[in-house]
PQR file of N, CA, C, O and H, with PARSE charges and radii, in Angstrom:
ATOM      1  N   UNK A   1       0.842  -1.167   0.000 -0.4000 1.5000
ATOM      2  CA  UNK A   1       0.000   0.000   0.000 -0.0000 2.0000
ATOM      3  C   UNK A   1       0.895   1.240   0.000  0.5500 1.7000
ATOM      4  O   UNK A   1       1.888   1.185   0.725 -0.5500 1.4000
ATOM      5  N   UNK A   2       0.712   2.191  -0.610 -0.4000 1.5000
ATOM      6  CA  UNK A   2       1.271   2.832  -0.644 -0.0000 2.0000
ATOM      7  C   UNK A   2       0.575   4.581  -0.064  0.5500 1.7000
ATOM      8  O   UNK A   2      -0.564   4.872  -0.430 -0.5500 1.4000
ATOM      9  H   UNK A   2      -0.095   2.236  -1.199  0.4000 1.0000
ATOM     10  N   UNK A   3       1.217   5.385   0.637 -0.4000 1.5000
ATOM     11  CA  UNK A   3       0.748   6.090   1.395 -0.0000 2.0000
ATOM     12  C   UNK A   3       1.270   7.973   0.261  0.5500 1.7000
ATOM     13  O   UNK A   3       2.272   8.231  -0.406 -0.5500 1.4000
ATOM     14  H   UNK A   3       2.143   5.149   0.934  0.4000 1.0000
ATOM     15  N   UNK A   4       0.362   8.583   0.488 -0.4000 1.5000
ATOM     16  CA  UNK A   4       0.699  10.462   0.374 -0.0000 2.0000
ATOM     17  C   UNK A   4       0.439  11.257   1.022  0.5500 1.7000
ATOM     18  O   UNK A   4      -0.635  11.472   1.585 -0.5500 1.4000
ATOM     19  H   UNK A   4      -0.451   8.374   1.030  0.4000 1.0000
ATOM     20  N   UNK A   5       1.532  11.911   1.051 -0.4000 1.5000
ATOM     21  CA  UNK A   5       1.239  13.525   2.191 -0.0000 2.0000
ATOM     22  C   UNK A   5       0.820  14.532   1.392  0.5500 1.7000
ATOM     23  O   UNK A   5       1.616  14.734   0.475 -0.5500 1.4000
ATOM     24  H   UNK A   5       2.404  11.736   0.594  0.4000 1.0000
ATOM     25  N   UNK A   6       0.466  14.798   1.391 -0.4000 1.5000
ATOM     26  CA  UNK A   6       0.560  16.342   0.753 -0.0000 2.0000
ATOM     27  C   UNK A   6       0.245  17.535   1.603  0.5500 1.7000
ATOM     28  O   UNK A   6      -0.577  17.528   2.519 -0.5500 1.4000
ATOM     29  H   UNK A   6      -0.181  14.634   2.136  0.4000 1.0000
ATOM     30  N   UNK A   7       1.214  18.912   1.094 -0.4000 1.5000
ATOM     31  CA  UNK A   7       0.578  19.555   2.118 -0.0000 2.0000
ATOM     32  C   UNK A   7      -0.299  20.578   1.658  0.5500 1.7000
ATOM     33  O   UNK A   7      -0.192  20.619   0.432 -0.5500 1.4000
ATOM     34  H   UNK A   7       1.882  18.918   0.350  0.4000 1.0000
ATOM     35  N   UNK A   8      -1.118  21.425   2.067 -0.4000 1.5000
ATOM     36  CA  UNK A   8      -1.906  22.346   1.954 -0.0000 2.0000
ATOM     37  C   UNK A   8      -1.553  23.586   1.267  0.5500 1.7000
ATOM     38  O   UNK A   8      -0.896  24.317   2.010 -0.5500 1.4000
ATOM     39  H   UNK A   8      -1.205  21.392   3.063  0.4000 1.0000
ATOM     40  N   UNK A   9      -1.799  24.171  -0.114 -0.4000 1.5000
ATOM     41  CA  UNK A   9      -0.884  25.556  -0.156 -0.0000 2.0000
ATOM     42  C   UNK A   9      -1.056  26.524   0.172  0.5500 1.7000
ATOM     43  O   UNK A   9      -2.083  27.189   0.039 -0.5500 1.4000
ATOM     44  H   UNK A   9      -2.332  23.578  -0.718  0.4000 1.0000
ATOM     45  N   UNK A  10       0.047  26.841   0.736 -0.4000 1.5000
ATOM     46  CA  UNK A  10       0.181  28.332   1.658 -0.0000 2.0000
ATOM     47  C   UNK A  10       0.791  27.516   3.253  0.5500 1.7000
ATOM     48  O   UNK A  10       1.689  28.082   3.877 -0.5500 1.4000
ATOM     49  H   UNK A  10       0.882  26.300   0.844  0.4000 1.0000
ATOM     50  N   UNK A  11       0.228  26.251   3.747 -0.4000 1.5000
ATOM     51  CA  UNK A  11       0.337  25.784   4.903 -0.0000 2.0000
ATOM     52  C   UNK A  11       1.986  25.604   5.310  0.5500 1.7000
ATOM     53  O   UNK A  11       2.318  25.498   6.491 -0.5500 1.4000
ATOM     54  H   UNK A  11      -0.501  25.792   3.240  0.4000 1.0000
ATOM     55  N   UNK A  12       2.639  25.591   4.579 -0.4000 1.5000
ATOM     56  CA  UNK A  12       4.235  25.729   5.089 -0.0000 2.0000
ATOM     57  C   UNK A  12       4.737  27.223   5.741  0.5500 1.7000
ATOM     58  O   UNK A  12       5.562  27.403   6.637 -0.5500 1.4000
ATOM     59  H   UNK A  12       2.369  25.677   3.620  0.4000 1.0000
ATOM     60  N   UNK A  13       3.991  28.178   5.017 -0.4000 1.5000
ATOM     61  CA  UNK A  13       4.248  29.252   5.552 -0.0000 2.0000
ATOM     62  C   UNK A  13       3.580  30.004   6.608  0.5500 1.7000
ATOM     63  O   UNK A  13       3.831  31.095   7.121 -0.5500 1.4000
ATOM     64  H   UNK A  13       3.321  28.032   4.289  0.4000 1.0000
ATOM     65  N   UNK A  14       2.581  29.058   6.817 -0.4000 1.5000
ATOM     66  CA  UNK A  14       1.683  29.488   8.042 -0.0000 2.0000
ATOM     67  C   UNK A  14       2.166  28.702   9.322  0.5500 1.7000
ATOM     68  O   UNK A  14       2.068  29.160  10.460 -0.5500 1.4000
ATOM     69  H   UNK A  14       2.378  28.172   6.400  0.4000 1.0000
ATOM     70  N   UNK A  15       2.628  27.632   9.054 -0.4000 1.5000
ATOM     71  CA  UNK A  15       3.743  26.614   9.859 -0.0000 2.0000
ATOM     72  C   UNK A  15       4.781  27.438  10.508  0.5500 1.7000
ATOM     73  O   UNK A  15       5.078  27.657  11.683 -0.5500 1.4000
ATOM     74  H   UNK A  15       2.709  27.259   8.129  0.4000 1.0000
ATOM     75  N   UNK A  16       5.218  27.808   9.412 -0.4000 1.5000
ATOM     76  CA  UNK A  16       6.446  29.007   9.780 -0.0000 2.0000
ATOM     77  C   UNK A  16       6.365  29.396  11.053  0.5500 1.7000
ATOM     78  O   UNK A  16       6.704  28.935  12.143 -0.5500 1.4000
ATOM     79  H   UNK A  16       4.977  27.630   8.458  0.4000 1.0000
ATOM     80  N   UNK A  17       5.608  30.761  10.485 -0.4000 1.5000
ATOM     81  CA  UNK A  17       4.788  32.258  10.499 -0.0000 2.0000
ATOM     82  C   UNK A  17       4.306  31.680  12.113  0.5500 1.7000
ATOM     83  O   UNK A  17       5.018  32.174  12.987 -0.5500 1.4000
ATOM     84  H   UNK A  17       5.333  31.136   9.600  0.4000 1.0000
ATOM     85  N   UNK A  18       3.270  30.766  12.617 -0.4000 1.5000
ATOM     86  CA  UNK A  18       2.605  30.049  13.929 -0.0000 2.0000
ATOM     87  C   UNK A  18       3.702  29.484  14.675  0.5500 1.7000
ATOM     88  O   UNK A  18       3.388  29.592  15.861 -0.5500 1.4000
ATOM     89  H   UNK A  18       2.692  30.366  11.906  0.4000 1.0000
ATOM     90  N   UNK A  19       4.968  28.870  14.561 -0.4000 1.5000
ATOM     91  CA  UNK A  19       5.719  28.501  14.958 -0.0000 2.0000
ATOM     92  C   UNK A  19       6.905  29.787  15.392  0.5500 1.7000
ATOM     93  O   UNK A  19       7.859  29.531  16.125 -0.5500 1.4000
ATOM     94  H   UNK A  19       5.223  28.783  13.598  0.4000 1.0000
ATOM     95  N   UNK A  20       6.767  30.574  15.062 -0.4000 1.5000
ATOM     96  CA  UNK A  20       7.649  31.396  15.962 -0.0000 2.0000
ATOM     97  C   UNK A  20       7.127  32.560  16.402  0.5500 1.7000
ATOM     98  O   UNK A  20       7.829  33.452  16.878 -0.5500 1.4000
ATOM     99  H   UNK A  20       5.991  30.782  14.466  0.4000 1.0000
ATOM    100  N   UNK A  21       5.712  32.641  16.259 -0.4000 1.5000
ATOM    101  CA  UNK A  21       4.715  33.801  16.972 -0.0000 2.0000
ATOM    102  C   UNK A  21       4.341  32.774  18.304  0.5500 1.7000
ATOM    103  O   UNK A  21       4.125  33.380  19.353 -0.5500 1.4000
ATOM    104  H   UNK A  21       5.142  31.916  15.872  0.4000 1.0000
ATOM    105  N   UNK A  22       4.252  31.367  18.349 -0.4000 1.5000
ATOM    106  CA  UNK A  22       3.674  30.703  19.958 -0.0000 2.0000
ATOM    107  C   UNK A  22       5.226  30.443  20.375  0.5500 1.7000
ATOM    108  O   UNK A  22       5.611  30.454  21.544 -0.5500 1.4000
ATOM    109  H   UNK A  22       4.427  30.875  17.496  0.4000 1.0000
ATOM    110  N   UNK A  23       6.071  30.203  19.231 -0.4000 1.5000
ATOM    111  CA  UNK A  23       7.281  29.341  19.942 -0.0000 2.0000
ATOM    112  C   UNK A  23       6.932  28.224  20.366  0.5500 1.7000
ATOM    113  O   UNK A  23       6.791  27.955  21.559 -0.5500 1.4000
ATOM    114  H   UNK A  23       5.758  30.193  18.281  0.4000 1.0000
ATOM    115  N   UNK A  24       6.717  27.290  19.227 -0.4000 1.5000
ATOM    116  CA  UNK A  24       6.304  26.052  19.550 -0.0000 2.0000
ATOM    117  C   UNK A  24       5.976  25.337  18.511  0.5500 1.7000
ATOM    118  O   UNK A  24       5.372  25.956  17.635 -0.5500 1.4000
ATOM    119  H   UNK A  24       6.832  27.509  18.258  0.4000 1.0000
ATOM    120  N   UNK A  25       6.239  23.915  18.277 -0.4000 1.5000
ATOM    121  CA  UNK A  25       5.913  23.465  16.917 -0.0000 2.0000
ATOM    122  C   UNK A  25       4.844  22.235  17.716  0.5500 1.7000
ATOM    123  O   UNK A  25       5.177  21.541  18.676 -0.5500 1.4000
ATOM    124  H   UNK A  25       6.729  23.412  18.989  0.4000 1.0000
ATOM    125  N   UNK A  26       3.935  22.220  17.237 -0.4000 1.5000
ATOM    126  CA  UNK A  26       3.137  21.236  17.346 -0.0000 2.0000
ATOM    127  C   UNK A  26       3.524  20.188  16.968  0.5500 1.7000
ATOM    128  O   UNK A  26       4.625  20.198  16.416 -0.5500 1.4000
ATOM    129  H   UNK A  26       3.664  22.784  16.456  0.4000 1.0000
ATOM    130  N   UNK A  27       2.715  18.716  17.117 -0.4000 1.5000
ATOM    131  CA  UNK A  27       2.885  17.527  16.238 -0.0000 2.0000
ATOM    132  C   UNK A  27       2.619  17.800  14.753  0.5500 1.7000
ATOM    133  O   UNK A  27       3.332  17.500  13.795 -0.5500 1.4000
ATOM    134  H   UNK A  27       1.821  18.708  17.565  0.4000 1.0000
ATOM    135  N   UNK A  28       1.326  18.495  14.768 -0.4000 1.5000
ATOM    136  CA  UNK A  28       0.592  18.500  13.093 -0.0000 2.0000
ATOM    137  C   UNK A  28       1.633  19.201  12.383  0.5500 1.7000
ATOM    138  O   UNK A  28       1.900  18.820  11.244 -0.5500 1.4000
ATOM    139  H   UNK A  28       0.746  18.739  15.546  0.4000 1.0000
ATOM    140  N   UNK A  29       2.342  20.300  12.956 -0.4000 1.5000
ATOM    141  CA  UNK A  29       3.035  21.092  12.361 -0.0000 2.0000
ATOM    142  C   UNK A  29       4.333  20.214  11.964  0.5500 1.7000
ATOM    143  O   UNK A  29       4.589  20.180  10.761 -0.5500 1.4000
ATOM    144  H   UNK A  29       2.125  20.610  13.882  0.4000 1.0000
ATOM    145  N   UNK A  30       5.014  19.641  12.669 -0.4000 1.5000
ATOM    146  CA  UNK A  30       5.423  18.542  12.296 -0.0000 2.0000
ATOM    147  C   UNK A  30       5.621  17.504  11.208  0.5500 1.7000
ATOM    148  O   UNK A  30       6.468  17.246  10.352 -0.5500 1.4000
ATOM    149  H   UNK A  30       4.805  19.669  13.646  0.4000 1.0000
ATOM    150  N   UNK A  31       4.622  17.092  11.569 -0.4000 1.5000
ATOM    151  CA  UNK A  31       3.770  16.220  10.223 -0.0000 2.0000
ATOM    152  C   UNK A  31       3.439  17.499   9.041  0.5500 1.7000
ATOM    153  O   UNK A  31       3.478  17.023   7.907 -0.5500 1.4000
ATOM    154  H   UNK A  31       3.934  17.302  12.264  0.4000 1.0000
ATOM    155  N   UNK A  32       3.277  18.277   9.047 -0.4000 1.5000
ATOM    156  CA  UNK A  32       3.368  19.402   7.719 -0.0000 2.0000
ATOM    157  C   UNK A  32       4.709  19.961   7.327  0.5500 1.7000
ATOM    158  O   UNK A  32       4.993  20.197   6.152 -0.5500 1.4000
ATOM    159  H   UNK A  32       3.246  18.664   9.969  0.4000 1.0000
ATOM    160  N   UNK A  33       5.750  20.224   8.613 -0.4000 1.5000
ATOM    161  CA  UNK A  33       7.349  20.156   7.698 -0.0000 2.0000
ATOM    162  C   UNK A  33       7.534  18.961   7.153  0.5500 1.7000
ATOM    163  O   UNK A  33       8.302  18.856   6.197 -0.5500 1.4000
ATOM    164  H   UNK A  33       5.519  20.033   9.567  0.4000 1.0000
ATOM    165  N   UNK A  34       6.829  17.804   7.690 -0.4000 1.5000
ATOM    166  CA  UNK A  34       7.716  16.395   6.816 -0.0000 2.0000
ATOM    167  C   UNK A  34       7.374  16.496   5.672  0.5500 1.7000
ATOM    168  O   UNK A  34       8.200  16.923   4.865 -0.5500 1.4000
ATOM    169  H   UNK A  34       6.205  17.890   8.467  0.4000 1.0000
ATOM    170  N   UNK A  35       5.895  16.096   5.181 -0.4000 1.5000
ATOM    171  CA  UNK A  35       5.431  15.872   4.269 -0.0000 2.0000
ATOM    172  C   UNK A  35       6.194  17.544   3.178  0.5500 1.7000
ATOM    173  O   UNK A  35       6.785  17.425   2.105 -0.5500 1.4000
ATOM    174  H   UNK A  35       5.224  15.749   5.836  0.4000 1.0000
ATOM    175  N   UNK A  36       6.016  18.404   3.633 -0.4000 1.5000
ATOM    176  CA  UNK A  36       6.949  19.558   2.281 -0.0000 2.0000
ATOM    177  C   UNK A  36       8.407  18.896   2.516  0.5500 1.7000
ATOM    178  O   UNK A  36       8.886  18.791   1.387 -0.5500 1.4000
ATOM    179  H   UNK A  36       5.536  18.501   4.504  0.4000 1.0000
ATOM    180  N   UNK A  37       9.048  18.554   3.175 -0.4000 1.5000
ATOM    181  CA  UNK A  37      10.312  18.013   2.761 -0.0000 2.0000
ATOM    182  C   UNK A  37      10.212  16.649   1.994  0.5500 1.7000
ATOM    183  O   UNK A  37      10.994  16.468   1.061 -0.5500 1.4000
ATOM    184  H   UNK A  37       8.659  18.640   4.092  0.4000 1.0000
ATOM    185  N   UNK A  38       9.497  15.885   2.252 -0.4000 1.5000
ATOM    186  CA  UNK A  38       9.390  14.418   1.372 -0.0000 2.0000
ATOM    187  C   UNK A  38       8.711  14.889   0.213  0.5500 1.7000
ATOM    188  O   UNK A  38       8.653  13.993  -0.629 -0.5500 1.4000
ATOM    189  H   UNK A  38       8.861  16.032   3.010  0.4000 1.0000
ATOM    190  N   UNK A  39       7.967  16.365  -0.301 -0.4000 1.5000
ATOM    191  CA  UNK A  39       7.502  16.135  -1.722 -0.0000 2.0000
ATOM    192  C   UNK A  39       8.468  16.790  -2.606  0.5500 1.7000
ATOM    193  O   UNK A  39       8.420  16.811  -3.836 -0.5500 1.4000
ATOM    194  H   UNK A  39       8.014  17.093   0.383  0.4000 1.0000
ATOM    195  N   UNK A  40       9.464  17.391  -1.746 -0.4000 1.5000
ATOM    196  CA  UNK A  40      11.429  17.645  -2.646 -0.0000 2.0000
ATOM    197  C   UNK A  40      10.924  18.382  -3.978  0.5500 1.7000
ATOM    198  O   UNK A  40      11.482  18.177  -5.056 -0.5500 1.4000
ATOM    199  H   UNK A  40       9.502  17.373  -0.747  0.4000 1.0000
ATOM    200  N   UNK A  41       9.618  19.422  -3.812 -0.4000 1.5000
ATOM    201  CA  UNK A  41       9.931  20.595  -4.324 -0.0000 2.0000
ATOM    202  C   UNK A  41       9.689  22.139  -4.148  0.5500 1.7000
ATOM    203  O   UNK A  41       9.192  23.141  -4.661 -0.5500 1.4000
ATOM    204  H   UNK A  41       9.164  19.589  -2.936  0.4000 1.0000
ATOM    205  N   UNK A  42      10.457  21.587  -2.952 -0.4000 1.5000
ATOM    206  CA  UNK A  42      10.918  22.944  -1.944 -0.0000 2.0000
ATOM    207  C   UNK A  42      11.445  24.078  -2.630  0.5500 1.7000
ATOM    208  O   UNK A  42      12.346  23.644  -3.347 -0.5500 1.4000
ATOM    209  H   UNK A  42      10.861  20.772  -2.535  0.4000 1.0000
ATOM    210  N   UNK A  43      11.325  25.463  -2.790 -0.4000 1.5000
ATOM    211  CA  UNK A  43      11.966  26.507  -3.344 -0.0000 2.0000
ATOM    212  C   UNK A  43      13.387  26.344  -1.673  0.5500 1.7000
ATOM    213  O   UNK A  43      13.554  25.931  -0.525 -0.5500 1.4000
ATOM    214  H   UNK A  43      10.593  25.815  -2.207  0.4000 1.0000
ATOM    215  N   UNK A  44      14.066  27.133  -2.967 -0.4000 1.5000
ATOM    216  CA  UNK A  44      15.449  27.625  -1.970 -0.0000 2.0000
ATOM    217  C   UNK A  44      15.494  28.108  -0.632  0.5500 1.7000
ATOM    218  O   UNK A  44      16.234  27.919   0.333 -0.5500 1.4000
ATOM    219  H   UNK A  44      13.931  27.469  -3.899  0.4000 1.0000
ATOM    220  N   UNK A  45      13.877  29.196  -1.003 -0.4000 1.5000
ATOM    221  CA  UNK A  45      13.554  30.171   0.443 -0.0000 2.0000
ATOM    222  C   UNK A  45      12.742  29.434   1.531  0.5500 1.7000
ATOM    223  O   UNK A  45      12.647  29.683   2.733 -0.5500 1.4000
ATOM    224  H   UNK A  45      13.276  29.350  -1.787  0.4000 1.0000
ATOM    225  N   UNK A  46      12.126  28.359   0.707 -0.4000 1.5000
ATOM    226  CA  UNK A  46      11.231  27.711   1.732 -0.0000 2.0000
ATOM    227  C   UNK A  46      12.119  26.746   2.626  0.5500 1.7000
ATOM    228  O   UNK A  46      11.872  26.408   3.784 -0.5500 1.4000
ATOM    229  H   UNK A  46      12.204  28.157  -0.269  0.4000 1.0000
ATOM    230  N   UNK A  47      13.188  26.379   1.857 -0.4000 1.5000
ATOM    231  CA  UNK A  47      14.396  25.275   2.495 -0.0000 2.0000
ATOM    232  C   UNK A  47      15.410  25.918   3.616  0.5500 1.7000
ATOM    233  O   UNK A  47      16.073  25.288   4.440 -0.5500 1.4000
ATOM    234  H   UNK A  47      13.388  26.654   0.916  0.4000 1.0000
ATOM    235  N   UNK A  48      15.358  27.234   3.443 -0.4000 1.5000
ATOM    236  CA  UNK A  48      16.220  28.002   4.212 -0.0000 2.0000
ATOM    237  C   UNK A  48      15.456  28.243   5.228  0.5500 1.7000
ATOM    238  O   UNK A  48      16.089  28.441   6.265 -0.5500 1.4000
ATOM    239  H   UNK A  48      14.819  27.745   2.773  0.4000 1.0000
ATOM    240  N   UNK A  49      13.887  28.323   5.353 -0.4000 1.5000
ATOM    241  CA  UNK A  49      13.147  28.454   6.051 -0.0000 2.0000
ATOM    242  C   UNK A  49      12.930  27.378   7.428  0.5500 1.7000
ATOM    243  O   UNK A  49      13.071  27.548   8.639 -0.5500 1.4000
ATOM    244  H   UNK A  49      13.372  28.162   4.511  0.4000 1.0000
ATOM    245  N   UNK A  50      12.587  26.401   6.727 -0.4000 1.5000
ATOM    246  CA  UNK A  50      12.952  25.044   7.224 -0.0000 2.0000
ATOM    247  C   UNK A  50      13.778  25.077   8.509  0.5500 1.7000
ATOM    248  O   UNK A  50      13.458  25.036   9.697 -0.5500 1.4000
ATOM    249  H   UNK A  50      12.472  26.263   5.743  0.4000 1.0000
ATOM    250  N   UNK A  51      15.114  25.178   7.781 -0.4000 1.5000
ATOM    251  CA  UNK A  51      16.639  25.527   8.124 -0.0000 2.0000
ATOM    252  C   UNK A  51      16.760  25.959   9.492  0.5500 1.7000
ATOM    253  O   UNK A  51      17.355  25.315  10.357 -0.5500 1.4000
ATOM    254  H   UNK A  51      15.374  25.211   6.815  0.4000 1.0000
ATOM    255  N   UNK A  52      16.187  27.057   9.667 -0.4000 1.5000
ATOM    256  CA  UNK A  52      15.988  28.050  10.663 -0.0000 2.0000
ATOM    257  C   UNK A  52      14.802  27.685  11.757  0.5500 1.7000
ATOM    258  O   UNK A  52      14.610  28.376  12.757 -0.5500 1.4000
ATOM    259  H   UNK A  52      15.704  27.579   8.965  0.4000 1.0000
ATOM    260  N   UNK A  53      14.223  26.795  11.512 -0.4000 1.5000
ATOM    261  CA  UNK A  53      13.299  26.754  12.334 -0.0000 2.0000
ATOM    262  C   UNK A  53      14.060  25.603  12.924  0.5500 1.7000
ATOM    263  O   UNK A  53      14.081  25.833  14.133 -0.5500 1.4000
ATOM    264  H   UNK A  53      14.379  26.234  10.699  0.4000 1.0000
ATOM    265  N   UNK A  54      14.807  24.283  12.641 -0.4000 1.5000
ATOM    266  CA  UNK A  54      15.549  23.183  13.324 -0.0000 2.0000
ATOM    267  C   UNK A  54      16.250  24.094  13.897  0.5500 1.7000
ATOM    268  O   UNK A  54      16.201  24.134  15.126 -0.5500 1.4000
ATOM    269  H   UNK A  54      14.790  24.096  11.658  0.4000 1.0000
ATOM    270  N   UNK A  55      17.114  25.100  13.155 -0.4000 1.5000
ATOM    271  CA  UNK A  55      17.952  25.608  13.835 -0.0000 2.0000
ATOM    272  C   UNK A  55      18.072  26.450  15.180  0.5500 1.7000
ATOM    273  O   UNK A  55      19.047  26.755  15.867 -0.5500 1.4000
ATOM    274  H   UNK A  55      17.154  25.068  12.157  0.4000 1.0000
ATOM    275  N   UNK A  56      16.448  26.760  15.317 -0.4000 1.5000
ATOM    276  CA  UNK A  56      15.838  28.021  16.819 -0.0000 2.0000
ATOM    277  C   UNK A  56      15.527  26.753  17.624  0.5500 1.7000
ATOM    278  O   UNK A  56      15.644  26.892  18.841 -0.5500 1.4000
ATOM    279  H   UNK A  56      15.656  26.513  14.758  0.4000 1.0000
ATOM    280  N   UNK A  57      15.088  25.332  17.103 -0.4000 1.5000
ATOM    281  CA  UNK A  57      14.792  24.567  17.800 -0.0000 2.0000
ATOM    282  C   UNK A  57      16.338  24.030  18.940  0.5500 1.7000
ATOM    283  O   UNK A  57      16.277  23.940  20.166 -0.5500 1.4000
ATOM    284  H   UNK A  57      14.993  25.219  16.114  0.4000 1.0000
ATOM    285  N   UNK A  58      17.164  23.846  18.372 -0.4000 1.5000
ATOM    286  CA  UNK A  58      18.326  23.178  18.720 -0.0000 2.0000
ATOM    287  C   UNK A  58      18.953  24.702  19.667  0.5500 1.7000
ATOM    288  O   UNK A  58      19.840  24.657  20.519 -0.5500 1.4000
ATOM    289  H   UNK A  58      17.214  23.919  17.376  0.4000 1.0000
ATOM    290  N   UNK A  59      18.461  25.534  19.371 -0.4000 1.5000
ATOM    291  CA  UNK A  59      19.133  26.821  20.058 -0.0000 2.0000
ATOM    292  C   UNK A  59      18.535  27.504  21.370  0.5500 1.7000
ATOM    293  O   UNK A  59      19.039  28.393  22.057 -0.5500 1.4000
ATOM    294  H   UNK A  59      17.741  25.571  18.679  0.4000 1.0000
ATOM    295  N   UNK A  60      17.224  26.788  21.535 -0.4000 1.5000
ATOM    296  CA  UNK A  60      15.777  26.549  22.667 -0.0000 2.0000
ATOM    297  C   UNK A  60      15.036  27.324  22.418  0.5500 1.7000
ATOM    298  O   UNK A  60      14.310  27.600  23.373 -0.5500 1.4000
ATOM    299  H   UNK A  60      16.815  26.066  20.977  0.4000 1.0000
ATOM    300  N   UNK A  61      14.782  28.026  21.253 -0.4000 1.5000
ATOM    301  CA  UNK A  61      14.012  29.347  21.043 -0.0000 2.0000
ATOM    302  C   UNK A  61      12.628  28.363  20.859  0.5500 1.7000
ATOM    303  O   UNK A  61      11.603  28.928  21.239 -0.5500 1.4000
ATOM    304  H   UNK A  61      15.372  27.801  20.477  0.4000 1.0000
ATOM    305  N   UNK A  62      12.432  26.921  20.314 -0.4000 1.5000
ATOM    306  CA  UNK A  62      11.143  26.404  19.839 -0.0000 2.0000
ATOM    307  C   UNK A  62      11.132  25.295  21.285  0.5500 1.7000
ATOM    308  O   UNK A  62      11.926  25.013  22.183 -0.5500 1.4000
ATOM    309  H   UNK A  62      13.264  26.461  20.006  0.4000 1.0000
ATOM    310  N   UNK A  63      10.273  25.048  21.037 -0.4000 1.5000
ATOM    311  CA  UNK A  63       9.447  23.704  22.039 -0.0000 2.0000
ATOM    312  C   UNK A  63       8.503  22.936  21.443  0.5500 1.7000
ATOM    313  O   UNK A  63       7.442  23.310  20.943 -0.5500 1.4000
ATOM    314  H   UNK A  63       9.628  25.277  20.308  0.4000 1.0000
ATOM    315  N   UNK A  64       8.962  21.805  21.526 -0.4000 1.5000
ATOM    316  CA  UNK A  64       7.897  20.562  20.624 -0.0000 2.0000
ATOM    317  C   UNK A  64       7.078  20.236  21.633  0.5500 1.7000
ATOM    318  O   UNK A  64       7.588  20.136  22.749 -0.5500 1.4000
ATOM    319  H   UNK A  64       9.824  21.502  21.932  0.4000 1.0000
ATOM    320  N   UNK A  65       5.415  19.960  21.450 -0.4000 1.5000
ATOM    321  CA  UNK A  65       4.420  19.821  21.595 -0.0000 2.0000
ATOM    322  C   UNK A  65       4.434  18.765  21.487  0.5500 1.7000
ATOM    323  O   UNK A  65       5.282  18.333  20.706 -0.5500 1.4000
ATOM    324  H   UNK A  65       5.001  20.041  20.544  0.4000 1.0000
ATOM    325  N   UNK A  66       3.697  17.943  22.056 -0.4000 1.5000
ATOM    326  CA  UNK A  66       2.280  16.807  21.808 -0.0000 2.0000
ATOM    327  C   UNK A  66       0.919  17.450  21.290  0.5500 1.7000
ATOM    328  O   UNK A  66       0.284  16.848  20.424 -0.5500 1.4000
ATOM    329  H   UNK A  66       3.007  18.294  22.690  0.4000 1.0000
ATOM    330  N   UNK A  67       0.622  18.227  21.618 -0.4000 1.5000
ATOM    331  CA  UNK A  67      -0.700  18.619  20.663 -0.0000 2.0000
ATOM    332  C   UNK A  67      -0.683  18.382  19.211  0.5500 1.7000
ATOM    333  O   UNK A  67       0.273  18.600  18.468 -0.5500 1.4000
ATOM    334  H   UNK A  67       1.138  18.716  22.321  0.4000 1.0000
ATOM    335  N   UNK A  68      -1.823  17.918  18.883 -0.4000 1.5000
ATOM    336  CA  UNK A  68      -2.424  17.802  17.743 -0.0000 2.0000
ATOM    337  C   UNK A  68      -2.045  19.195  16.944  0.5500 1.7000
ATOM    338  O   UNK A  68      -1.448  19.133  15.869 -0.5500 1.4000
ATOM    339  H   UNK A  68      -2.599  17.740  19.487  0.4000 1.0000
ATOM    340  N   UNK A  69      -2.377  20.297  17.458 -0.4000 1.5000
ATOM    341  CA  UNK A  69      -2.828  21.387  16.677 -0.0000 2.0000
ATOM    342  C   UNK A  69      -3.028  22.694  17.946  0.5500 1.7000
ATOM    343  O   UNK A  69      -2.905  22.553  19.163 -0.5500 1.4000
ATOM    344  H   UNK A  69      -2.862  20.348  18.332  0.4000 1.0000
ATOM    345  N   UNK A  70      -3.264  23.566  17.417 -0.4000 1.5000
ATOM    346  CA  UNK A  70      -3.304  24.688  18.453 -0.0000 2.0000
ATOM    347  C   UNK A  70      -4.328  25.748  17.513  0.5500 1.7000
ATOM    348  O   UNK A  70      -3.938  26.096  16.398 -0.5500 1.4000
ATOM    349  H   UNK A  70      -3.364  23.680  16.428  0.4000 1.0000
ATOM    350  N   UNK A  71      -5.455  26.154  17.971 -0.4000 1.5000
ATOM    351  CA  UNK A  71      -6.717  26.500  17.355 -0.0000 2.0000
ATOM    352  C   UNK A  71      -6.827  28.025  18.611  0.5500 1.7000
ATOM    353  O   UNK A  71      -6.872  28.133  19.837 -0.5500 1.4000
ATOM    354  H   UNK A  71      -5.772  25.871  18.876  0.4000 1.0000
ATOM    355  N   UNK A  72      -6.832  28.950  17.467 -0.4000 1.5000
ATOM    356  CA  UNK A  72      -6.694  30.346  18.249 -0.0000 2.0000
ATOM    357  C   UNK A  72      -7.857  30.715  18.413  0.5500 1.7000
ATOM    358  O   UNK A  72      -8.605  30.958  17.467 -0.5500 1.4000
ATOM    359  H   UNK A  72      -6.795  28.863  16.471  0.4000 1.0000
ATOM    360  N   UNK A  73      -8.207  30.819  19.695 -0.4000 1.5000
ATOM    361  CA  UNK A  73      -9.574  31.518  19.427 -0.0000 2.0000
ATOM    362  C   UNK A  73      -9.980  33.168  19.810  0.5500 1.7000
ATOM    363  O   UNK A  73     -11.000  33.649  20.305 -0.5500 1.4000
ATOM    364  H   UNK A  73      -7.599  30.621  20.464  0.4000 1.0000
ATOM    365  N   UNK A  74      -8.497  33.884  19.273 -0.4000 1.5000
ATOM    366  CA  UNK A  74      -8.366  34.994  19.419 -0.0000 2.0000
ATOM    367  C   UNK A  74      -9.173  35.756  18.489  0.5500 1.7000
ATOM    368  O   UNK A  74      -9.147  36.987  18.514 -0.5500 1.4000
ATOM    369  H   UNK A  74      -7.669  33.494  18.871  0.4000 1.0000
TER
END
């Protein structure tokens, strides 16, 4: 059987964009960097993007979640 991710467009950059306004990457969010890295046609800026977000992670600026998702009800 064979399985697909796909992700949502626009949803990598809202990944981003949500991930360093809570400081925090969710699971889903997660599961939405994988799947844009496994469909390997990432622009340059979106890869550098990426980049930077492992990279705030490893530096303690991010915090990984167990949540599913994080739903603003601002």
């Amino acid at each position: 059987m064979e399985f697909s991710l796909n992700l949502l467009p626009c949803a990598l950059s809202d990944v981003i964009v949500q991930a360093y306004t809570k400081r925090e990457l969710t699971q889903a969010d997660r599961y939405g960097l994988m799947a844009a890295i496994l469909e390997q046609n990432l622009t340059e800026e979106e890869q550098h993007a990426i980049d930077r977000l492992i990279h705030s992670y490893y530096r303690g600026r991010l915090k990984l979640t167990d949540e599913l998702s994080v739903i603003d009800g601002e």
